[in-house]
LOZA-964468 format. One line per field, with one value per residue (C-alpha): residue in three letters; x, y, z. Coordinates in steps of 0.2 Angstrom, whole numbers, plus 5000, padded with zeros to 4 digits. Layout:
// residues N
rest	[ALA;...];
xx	[X;...];
yy	[Y;...];
zz	[Z;...];
END
This chain:
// residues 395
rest	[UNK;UNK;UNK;UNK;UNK;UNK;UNK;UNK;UNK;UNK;UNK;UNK;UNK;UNK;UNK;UNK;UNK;UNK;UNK;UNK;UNK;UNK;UNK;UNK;UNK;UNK;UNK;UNK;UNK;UNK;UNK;UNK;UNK;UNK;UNK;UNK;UNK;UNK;UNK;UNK;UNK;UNK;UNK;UNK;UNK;UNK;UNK;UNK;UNK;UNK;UNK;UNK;UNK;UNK;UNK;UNK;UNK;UNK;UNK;UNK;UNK;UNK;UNK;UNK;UNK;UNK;UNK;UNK;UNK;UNK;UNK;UNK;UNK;UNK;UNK;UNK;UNK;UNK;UNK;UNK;UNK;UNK;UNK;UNK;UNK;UNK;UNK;UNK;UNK;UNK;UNK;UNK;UNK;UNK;UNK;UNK;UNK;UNK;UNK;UNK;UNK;UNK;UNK;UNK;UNK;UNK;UNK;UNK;UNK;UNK;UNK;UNK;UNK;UNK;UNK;UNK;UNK;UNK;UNK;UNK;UNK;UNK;UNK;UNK;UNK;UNK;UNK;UNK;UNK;UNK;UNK;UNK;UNK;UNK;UNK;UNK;UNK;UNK;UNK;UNK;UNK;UNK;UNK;UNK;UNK;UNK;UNK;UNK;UNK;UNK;UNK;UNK;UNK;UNK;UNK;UNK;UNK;UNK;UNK;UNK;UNK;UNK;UNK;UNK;UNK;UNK;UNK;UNK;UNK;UNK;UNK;UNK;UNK;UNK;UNK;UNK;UNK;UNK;UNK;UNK;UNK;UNK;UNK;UNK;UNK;UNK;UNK;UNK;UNK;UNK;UNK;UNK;UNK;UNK;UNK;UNK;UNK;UNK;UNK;UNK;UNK;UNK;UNK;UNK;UNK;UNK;UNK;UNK;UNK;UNK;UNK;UNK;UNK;UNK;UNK;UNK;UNK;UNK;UNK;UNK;UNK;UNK;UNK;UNK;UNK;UNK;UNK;UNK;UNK;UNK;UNK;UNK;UNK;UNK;UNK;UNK;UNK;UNK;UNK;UNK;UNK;UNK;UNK;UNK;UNK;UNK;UNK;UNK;UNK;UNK;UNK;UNK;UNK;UNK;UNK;UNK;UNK;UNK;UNK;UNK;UNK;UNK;UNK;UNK;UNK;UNK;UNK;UNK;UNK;UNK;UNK;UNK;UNK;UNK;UNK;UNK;UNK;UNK;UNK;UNK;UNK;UNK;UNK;UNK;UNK;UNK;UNK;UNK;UNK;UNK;UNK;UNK;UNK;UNK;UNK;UNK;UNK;UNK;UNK;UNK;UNK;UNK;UNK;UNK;UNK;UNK;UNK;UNK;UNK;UNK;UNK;UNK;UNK;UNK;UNK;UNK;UNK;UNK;UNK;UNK;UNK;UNK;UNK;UNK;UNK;UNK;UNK;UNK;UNK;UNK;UNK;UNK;UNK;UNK;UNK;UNK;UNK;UNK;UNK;UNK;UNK;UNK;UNK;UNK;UNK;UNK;UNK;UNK;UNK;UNK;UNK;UNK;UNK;UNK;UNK;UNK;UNK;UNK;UNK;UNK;UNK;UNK;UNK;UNK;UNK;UNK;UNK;UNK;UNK;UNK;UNK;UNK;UNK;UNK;UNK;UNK;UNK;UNK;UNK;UNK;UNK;UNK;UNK;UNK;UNK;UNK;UNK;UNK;UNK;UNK;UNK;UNK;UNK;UNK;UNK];
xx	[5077;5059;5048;5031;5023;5028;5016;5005;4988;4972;4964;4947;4934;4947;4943;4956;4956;4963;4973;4984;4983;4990;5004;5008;5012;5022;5034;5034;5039;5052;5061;5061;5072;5082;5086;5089;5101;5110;5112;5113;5119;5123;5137;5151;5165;5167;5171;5158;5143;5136;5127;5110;5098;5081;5071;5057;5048;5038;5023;5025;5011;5005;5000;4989;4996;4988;5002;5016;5028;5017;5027;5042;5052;5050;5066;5070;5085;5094;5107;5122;5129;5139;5149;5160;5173;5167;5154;5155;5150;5132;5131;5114;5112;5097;5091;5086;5083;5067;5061;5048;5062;5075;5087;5089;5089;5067;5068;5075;5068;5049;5055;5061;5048;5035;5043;5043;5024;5021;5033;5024;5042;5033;5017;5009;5017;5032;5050;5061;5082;5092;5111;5112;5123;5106;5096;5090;5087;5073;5067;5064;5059;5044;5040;5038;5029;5016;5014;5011;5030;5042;5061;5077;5089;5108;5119;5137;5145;5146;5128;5120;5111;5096;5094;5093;5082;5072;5071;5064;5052;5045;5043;5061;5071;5090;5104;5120;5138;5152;5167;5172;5177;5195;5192;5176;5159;5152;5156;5150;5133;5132;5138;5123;5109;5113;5113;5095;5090;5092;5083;5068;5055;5045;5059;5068;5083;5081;5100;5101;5120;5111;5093;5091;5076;5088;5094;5080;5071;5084;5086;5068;5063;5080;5090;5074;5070;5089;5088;5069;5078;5094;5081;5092;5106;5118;5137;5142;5136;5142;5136;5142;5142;5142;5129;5132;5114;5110;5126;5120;5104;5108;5122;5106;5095;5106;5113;5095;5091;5109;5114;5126;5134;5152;5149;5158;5160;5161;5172;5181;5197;5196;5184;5189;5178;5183;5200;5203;5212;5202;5206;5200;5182;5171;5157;5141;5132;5151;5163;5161;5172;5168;5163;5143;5137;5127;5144;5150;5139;5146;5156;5158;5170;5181;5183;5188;5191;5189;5193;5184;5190;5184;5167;5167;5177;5163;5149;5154;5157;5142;5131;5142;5138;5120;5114;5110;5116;5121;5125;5141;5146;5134;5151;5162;5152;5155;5173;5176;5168;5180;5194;5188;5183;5198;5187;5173;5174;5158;5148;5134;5135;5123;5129;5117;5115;5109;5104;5103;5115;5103;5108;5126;5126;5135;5150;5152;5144;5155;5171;5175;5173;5179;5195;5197;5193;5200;5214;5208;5207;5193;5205;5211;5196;5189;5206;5203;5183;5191;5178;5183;5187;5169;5159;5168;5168;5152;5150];
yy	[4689;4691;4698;4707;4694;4677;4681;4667;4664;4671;4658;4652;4666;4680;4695;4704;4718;4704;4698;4713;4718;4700;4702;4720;4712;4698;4711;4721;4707;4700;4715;4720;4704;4707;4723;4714;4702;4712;4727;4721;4739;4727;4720;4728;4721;4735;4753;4759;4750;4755;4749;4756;4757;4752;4767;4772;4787;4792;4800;4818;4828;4843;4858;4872;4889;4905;4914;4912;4918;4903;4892;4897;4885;4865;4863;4845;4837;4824;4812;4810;4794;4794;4812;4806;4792;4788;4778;4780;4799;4803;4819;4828;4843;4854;4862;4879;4880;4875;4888;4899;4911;4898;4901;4903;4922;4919;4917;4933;4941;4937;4942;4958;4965;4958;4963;4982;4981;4974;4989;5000;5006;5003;5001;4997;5010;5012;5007;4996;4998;4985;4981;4961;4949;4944;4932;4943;4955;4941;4938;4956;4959;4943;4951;4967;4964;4952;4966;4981;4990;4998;4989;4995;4981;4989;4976;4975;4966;4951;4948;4934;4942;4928;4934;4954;4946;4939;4954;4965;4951;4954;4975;4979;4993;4989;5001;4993;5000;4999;5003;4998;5008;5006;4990;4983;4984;4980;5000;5006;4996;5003;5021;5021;5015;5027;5039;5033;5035;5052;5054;5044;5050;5034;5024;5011;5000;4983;4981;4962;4964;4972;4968;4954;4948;4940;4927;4927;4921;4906;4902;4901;4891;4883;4876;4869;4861;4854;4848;4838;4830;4823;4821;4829;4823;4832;4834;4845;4861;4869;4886;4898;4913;4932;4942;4929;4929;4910;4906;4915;4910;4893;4894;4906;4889;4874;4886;4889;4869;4866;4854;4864;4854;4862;4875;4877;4894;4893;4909;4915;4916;4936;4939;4949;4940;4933;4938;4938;4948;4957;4951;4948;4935;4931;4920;4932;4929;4920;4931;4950;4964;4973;4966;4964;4971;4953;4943;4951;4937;4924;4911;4898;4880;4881;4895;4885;4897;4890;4898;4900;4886;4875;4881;4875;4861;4855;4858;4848;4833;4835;4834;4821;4810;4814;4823;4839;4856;4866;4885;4892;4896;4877;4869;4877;4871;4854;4856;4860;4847;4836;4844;4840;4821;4814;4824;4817;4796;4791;4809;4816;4830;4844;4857;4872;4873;4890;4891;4881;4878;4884;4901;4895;4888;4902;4901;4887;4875;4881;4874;4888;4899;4892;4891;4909;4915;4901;4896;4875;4866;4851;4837;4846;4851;4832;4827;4841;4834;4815;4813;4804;4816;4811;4812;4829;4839;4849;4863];
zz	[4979;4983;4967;4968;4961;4972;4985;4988;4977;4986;4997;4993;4997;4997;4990;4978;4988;5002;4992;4988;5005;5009;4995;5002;5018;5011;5004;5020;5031;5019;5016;5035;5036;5023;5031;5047;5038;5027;5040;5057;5068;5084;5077;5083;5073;5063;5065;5054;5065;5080;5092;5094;5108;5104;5098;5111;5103;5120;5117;5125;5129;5118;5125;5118;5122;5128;5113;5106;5120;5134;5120;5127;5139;5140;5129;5127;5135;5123;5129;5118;5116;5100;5104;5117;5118;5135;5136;5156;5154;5153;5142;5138;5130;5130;5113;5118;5097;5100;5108;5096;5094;5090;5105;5124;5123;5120;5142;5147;5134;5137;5156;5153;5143;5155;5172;5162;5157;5175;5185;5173;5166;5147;5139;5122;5110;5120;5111;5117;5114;5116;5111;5105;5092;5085;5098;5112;5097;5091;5107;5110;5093;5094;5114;5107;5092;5105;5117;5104;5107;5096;5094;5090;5090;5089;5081;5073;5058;5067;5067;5054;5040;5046;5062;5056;5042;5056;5066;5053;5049;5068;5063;5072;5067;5065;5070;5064;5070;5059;5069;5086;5099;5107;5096;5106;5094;5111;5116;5100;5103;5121;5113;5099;5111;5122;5110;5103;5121;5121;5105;5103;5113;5126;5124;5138;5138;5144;5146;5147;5154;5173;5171;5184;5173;5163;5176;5183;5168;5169;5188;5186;5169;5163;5177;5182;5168;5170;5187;5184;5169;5179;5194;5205;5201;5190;5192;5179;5169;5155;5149;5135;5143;5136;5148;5161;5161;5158;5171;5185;5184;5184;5198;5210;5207;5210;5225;5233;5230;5239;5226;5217;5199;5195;5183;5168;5159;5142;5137;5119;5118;5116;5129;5143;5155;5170;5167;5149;5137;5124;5107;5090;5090;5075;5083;5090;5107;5114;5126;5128;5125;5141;5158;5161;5178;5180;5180;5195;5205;5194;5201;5188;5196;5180;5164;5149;5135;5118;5102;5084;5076;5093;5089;5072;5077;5090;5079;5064;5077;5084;5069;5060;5077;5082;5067;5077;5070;5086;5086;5085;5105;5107;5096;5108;5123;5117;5114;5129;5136;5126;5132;5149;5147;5157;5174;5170;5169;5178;5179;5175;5162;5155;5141;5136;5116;5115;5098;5081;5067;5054;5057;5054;5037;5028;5040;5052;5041;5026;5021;5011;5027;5039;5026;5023;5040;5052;5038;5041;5026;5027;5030;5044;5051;5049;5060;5071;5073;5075;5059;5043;5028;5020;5038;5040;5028;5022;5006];
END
């Protein structure tokens, strides 16, 4: 084993300072190829090894923004390579969490709140009302706070106690329901905001479920950025969906361009869109307990429906194989694009990740849980995940 002190006498004339400097490099170099012996990743003999591609960390361009909402857009696309058991399929999933507000919903919010201000339906002082799990309430809340307007954010139990924590941090003012109507909290929402319409004085709903800024905002900025990222050349899309927003936006793009991938709609089992039946859902910002004006232009190739424990199923794989902690409807994005894998030997596939994980930690992320709400104990889920019990399993 190499020791500290075997590197080589100073030479004649070196200075001490040299000579520690030489020694440091010594060690450097010798445990690089100790590492290299002892921990070789391109063999491929083993289960437990994998082989890597050589790291290229590209230099990406940093741009200073006019504000914090001119941060929003220019989500990196990352190519999965570990996720699948296909090494024909080329995957890529786009982070949307890296958008200043932490999710895709940052788009169409920035787009409705600017396309008011512009149409002169609000101004500074005005307040904003808006029905949302939790992410198009940030983005509204962050829009509303940059442009000097007043929030209300109508939520239900299902949202994260982060995201209403975030909200509030912005200055919004939370209105939660806490019973469904005809057991849709959807109807409730839509019930209180009205309701708060009538009695708050300046007030406007930007109704992200018929606003056409909100697929606007995607044909415009997201499936863009998709189709300069596949140059062109994509096959497949899959999309959560729940306003149909990011869908239809994507399909009125890859239409207009006359290059159109099969898109996937990613529905909960529960949802009543597209043909569902309503039903019992825990994940927020998946499915929809009544039918948005906007998804009456959507025409999505294939639904596949996935359920709760698909979303936490999906997400535990996906961080156990790529280290990225996706979203709740992002986990059952990618499930469904497992489920799918025997279509698509040979394609070119793109999945939207609406959001991060992080917001996540208290449920899908929690073995406990996703035990007493989804009744999976962690070996189970680790089988479910194709995962070892020690790659699986998180506290």
């Amino acid at each position: 084993m190499f020791a500290w002190n075997s590197a080589p006498k100073p030479k004649p004339f070196q200075s001490a300072k040299e000579a520690r400097a030489n020694a440091y490099a010594t060690g450097r170099k010798h445990w690089h190829n100790l590492c290299l012996k002892h921990c070789d990743l391109t063999q491929t003999d083993s289960k437990t090894r994998m082989k890597p591609t050589t790291p290229h960390y590209a230099a990406r361009e940093a741009r200073t923004c006019n504000g914090v909402l001119e941060a929003i857009g220019g989500t990196p696309v990352v190519q999965l390579r570990r996720f699948l058991d296909d090494e024909t399929i080329d995957l890529r999933v786009k982070l949307e969490s890296f958008n200043p507000g932490g999710s895709a919903k940052d788009r169409p919010a920035r787009r409705m709140i600017e396309d008011a201000l512009a149409a002169g339906e609000i101004h500074p002082g005005s307040t904003v009302i808006e029905s949302s799990s939790g992410n198009m309430g940030i983005g509204l809340a962050q829009a509303c706070r940059y442009y000097g307007l007043k929030f209300i954010c109508v939520v239900d139990p299902r949202a994260q106690p982060q995201n209403i924590a975030i909200m509030r941090a912005l200055g919004a003012q939370i209105e939660q329901v806490t019973k469904p109507i005809d057991g849709d909290f959807l109807a409730a929402r839509l019930a209180r905001v009205c309701w708060l319409l009538e009695h708050t004085r300046d007030s406007y709903w930007s109704n992200q479920y018929a606003n056409d800024s909100n697929p606007t905002a995607h044909a415009e900025e997201t499936a863009r950025e998709l189709d300069d990222a596949f140059g062109g050349d994509l096959d497949w899309l899959f999309v959560a969906i729940s306003s149909t927003g990011t869908m239809l936006g994507c399909q009125r793009y890859f239409q207009d361009h006359r290059r159109p991938p099969q898109i996937v709609a990613v529905d909960a089992h529960g949802s009543v869109l597209f043909g569902g039946e309503a039903g019992k859902r825990l994940m927020p910002g998946l499915g929809a307990g009544r039918v948005p004006p906007l998804s009456r232009n959507a025409r999505p190739a294939q639904v596949v429906r996935v359920s709760d424990a698909d979303c936490v199923v999906g997400c535990r794989r996906l961080a156990a194989t790529e280290a990225i902690l996706a979203g709740g409807s992002g986990g059952g994005v990618l499930q469904a694009v497992r489920t799918m894998r025997d279509q698509l030997t040979g394609a070119r596939c793109a999945a939207i990740l609406h959001d991060s994980g992080v917001r996540y930690l208290d449920t899908v992320y929690n073995d406990q849980w996703v035990q007493q709400h989804l009744h999976i104990a962690p070996t189970a889920l680790s089988e479910l995940a194709g995962l070892s019990e020690s790659a699986g399993a998180t506290a």
